[in-house]
C-alpha positions, 0 to 999 in steps of 0.5 A: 604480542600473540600472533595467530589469534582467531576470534569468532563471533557469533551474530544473531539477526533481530527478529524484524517485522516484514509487511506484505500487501493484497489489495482490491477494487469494488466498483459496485455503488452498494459497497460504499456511498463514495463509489460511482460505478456500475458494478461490473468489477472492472475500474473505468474512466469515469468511476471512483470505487473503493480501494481496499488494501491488507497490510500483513505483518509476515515478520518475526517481530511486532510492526509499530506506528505504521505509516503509508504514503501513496505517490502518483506519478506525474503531474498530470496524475494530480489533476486526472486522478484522485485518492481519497478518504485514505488513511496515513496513520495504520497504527501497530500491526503485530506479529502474524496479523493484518489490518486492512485500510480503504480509500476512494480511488477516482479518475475523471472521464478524459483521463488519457492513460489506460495503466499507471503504477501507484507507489504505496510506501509502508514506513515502520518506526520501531526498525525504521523499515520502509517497504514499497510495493508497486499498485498497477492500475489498469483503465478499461478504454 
């Protein structure tokens, strides 16, 4: 057999969707017949305001059947804190566009934490990418 035989290869990355996120809270009771706040823009034990958040697909490649999952931490998060009306169907986002999803984000009046992290998990399934980004929710005392 030959010996010393070099091969080279040639490896070209597909191109792949990548979400990136913004989000904001609107506790002004104008916004939405859901939102109990006074409108200062500050979320406080007590409120539901409404929780806006842009998904952008920065990628190289369409972003299809997205999906979201939102984890709150804790046990007791489940009985203090609530999200409602939030869709977990986004649907397609193409290359270079956004769509933008809004839910109900309530606490009750004896919640006893002033920060917690919210976990949003965006799942695509034509690459079956998953990204995760960290929500910090911060209580006015």
């Amino acid at each position: 057999p030959p010996e010393n035989i070099n091969t080279t290869f040639k490896v070209k990355e597909l191109p792949l969707p990548k979400l990136s996120m913004s989000y904001s809270f609107m506790d002004d009771m104008s916004s939405s017949k859901n939102v109990v706040g006074n409108g200062d823009g500050i979320f406080q034990k007590g409120e539901a305001v409404e929780l806006n958040v842009q998904i952008k697909n920065i990628g190289f490649s369409d972003a299809e059947n997205v999906q979201l999952f939102v984890e709150l931490p804790g046990k007791i998060m489940k009985k203090e804190l609530f999200i409602q009306n939030f869709p977990t169907h986004i649907g397609n986002i193409p290359q270079g566009k956004s769509r933008k999803i809004t839910g109900i984000l309530s606490v009750n009046k004896n919640f006893t934490f002033t920060k917690i992290p919210v976990k949003m998990t965006f799942t695509e399934e034509k690459f079956g990418r998953k990204t995760d980004f960290i929500v910090p929710i911060t209580f006015k005392k």
